[in-house]
Residue frames as qw, qx, qy, qz and C-alpha x, y, z in Angstrom:
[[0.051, -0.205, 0.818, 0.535, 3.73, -6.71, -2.44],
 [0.250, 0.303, 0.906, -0.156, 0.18, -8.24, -2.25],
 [0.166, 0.781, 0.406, -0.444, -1.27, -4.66, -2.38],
 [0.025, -0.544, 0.519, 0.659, 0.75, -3.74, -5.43],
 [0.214, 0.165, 0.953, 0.138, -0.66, -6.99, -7.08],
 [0.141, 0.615, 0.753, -0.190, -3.97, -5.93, -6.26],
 [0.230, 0.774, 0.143, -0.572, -3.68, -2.74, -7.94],
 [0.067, 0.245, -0.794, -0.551, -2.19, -4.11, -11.14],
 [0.008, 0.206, 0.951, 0.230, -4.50, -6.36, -11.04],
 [0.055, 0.735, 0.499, -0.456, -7.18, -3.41, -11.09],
 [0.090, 0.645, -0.434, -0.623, -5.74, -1.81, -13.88],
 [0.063, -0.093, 0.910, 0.399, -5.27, -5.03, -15.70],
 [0.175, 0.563, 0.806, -0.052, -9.33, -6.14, -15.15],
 [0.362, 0.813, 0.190, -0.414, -10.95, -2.02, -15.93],
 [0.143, -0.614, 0.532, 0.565, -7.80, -2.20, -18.93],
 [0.062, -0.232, 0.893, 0.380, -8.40, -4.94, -20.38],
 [0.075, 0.374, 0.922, -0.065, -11.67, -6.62, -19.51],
 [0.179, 0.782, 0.431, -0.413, -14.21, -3.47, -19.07],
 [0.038, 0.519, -0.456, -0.722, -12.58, -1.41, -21.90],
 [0.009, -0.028, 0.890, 0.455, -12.97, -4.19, -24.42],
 [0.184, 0.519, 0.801, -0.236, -16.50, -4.58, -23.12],
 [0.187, 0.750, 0.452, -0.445, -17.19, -1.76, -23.79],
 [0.216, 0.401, -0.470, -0.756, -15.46, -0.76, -27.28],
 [0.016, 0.211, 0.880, 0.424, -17.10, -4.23, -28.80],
 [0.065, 0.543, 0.730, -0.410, -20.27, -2.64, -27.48],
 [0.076, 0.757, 0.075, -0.644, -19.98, 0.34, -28.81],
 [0.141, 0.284, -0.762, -0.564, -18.99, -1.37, -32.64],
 [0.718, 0.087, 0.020, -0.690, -21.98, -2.93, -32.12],
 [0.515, 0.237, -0.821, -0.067, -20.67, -6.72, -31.73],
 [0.859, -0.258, -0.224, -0.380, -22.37, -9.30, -30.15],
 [0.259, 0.447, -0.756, 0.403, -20.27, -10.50, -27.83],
 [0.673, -0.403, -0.620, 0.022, -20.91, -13.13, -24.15],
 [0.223, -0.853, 0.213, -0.421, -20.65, -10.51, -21.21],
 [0.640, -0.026, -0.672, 0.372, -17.74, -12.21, -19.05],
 [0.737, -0.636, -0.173, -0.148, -18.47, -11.79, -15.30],
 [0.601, 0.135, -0.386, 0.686, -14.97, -10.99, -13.11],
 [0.606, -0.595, -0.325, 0.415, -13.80, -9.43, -10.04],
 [0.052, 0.966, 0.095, 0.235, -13.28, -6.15, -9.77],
 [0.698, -0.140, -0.460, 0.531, -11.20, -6.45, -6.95],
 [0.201, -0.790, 0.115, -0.568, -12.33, -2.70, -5.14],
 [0.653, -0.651, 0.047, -0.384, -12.52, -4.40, -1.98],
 [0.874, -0.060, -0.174, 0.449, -9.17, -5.69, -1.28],
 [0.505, 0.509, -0.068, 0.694, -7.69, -2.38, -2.44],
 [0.334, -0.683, -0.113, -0.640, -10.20, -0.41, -0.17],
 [0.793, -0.495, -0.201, 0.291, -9.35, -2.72, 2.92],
 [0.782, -0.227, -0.117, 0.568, -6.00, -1.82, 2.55],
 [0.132, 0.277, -0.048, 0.950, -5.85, 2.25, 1.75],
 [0.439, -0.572, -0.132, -0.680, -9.18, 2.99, 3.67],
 [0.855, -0.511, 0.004, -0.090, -8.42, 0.42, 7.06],
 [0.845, -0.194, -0.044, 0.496, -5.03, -1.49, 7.21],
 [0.754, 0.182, -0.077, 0.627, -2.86, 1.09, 6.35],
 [0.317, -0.731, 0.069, -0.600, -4.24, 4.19, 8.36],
 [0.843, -0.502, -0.023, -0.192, -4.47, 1.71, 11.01],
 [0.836, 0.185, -0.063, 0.513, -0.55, 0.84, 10.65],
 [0.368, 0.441, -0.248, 0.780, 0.71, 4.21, 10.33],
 [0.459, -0.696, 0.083, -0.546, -1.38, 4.93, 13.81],
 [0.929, -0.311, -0.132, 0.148, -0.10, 1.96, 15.44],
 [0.672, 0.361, -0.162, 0.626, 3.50, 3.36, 14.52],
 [0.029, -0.555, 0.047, -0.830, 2.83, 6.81, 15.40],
 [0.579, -0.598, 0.145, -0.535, 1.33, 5.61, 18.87],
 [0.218, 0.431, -0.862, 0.154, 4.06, 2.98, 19.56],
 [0.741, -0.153, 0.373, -0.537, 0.99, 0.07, 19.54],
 [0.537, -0.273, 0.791, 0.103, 1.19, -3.61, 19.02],
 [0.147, 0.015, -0.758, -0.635, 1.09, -5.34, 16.15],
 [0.038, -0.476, -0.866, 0.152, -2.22, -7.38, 18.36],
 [0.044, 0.542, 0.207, -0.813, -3.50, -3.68, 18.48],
 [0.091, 0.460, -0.421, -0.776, -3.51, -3.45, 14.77],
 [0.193, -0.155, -0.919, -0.305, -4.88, -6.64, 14.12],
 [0.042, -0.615, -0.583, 0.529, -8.06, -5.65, 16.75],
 [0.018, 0.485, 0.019, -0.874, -8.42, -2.34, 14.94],
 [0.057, 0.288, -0.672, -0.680, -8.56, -3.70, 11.99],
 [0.176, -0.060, -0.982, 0.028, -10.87, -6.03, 12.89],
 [0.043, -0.343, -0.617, 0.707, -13.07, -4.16, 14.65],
 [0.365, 0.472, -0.070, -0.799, -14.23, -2.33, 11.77],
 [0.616, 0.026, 0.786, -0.057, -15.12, -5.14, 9.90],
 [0.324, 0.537, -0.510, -0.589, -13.96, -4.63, 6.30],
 [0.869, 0.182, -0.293, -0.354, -15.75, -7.58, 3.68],
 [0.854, 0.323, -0.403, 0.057, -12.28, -9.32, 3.01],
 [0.220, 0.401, -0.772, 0.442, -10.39, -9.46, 6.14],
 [0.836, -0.499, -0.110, -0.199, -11.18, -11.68, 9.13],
 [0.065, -0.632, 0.687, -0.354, -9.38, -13.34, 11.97],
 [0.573, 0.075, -0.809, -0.106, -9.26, -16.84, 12.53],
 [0.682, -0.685, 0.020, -0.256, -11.09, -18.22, 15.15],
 [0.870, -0.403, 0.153, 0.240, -8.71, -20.60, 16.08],
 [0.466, 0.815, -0.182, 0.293, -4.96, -19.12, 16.28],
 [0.715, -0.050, -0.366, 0.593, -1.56, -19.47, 17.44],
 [0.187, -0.163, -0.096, 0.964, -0.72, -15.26, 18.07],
 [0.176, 0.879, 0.388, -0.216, -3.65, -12.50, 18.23],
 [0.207, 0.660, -0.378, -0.616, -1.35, -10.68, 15.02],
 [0.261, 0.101, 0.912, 0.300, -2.69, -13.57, 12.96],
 [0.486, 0.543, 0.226, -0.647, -5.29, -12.08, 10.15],
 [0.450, 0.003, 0.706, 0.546, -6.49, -12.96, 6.71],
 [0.381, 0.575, -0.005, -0.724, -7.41, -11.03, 3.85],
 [0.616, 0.539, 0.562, 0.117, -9.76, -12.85, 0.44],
 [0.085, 0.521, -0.440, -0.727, -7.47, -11.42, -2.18],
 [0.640, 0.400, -0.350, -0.554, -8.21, -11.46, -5.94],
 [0.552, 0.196, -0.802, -0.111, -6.16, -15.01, -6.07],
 [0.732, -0.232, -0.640, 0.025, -7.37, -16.41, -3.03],
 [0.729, -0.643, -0.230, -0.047, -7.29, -16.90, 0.66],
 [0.533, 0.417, -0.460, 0.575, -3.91, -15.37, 2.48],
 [0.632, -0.694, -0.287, 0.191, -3.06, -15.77, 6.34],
 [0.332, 0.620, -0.312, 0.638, -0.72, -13.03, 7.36],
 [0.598, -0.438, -0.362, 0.565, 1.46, -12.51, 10.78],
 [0.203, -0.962, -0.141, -0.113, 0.87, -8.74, 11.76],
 [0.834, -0.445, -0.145, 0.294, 4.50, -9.54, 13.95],
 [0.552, -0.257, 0.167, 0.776, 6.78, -7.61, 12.17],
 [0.382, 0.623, 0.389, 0.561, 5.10, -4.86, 10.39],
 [0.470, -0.830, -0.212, 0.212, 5.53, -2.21, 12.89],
 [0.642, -0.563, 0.271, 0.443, 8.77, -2.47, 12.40],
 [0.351, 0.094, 0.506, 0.782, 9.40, -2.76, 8.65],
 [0.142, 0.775, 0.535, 0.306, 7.07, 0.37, 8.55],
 [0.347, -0.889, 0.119, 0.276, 9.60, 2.77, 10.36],
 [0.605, 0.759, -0.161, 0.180, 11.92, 4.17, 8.61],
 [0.821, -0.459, -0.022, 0.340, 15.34, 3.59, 10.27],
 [0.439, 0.324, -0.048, 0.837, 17.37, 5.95, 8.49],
 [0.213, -0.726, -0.249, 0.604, 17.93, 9.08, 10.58],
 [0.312, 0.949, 0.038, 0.036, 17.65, 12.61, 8.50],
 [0.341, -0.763, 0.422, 0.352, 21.38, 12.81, 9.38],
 [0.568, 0.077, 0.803, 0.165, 21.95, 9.86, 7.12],
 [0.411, 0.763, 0.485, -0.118, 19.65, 11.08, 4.55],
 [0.035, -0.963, 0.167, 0.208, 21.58, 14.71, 4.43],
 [0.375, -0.707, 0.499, 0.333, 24.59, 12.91, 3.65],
 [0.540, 0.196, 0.737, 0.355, 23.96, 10.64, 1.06],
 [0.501, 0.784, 0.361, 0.061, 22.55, 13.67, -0.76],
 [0.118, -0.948, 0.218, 0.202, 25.51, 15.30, -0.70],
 [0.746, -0.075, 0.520, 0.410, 27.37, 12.57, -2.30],
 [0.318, -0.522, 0.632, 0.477, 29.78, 12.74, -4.89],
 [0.283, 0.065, 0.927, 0.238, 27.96, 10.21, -6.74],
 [0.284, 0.069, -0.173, -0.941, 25.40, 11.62, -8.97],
 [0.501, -0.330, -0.790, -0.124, 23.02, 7.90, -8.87],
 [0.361, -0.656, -0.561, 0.352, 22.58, 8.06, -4.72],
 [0.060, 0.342, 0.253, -0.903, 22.35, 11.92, -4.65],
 [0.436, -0.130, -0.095, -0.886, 19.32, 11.34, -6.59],
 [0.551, -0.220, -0.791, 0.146, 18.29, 8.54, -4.73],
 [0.518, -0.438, -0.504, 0.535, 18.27, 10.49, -1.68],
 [0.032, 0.304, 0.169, 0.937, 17.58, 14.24, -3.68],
 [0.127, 0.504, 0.594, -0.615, 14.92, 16.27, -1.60],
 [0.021, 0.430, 0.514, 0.742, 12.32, 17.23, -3.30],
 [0.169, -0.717, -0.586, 0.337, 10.87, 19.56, -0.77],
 [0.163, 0.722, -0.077, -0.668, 9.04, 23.32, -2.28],
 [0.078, 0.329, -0.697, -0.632, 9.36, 21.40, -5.43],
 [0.801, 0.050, 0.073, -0.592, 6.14, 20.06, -7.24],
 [0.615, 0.251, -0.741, -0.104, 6.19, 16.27, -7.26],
 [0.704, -0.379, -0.559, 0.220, 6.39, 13.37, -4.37],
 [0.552, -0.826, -0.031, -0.106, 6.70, 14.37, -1.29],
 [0.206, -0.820, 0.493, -0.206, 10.01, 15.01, 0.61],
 [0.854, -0.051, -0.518, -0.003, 11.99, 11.61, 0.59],
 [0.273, 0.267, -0.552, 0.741, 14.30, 12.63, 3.45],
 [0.372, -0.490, -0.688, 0.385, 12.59, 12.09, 7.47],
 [0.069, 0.679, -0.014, 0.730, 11.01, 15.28, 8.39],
 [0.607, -0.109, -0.713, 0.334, 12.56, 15.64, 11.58],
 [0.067, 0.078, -0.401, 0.910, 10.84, 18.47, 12.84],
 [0.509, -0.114, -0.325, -0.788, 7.64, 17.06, 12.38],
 [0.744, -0.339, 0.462, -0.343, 5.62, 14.97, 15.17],
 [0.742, -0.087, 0.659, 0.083, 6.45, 12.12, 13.24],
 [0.102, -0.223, 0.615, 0.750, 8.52, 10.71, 10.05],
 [0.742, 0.192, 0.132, -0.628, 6.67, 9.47, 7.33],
 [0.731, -0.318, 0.598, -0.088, 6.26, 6.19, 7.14],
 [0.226, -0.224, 0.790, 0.524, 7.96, 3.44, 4.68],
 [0.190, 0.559, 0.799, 0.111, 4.02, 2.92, 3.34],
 [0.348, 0.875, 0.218, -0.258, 3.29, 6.21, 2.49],
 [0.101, -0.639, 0.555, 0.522, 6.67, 6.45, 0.57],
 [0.339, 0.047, 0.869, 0.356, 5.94, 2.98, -1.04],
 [0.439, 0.622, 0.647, -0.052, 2.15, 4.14, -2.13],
 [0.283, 0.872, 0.002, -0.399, 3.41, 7.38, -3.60],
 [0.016, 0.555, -0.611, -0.564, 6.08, 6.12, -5.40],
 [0.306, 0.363, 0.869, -0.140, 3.31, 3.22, -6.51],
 [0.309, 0.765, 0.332, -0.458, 1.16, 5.90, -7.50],
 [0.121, 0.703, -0.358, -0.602, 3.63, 7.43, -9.84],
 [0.328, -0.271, 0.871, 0.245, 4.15, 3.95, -11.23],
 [0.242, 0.457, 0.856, 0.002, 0.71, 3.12, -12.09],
 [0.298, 0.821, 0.211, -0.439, 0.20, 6.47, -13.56],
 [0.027, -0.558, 0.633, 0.536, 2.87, 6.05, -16.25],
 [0.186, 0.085, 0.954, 0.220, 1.40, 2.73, -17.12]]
């Protein structure tokens, strides 16, 4: 949710703020240059470190403490690790609004899909025309990727690369 934020709120600042700069510039209006946060370097933590580093933890069935170390290791601007801490899957990351402490503890988990492809197969086959596209493959067809597990592949793909493409699409309409 945080990282969704942060990419609205990357849209919103080059939409609003740098745009405007730059049409009153270009009408030739005097104007007070305001000074703001981009916010690159949240976004970049979290598609160029944390979330590679996630879908490898998954895909090599490592701890969450693993992930937080990895992450860590490469020492991205806005994340750090408290010195003093209860659990080594304690980490924080200097978003746009401010200072957030996050628990690593359970993301492992809510980053595996749990539906089996059986599961999948059936719900597209429904009756119901809503959850058979809910659950429509779109594989050989141009668009997102395949929503359905691809169980003949070394591994599915994870609930984060589903969430960023269907993200993507979002933030390209807007």
């Amino acid at each position: 949710i945080n990282y969704c934020n942060e990419k609205i709120q990357t849209i919103f600042v080059n939409d609003i703020i740098v745009m405007q700069q730059l049409e009153y510039a270009n009408e030739g209006l005097e104007i007070e240059h305001v000074e703001f946060d981009r916010n690159e370097r949240v976004v970049e933590l979290c598609e160029r470190v944390a979330f590679p580093v996630l879908d490898e933890a998954n895909r090599m069935r490592r701890s969450a403490a693993w992930m937080v170390e990895s992450i860590n290791a490469q020492r991205p601007p806005c994340f750090s690790v408290p010195i003093v801490r209860s659990t080594n899957t304690v980490f924080a990351v200097d978003h746009y609004a401010g200072h957030v402490l996050y628990s690593a503890d359970d993301f492992l988990e809510k980053n595996s899909d749990a539906l089996r492809p059986e599961l999948y197969e059936m719900m597209e086959a429904s009756s119901d025309e809503e959850i058979t596209a809910l659950f429509k493959s779109t594989q050989g067809q141009s668009g997102p990727s395949d929503a359905r597990p691809r169980s003949q592949s070394l591994w599915s793909p994870s609930v984060l690369k589903d969430f960023q493409t269907q993200l993507k699409a979002l933030l390209s309409s807007m």
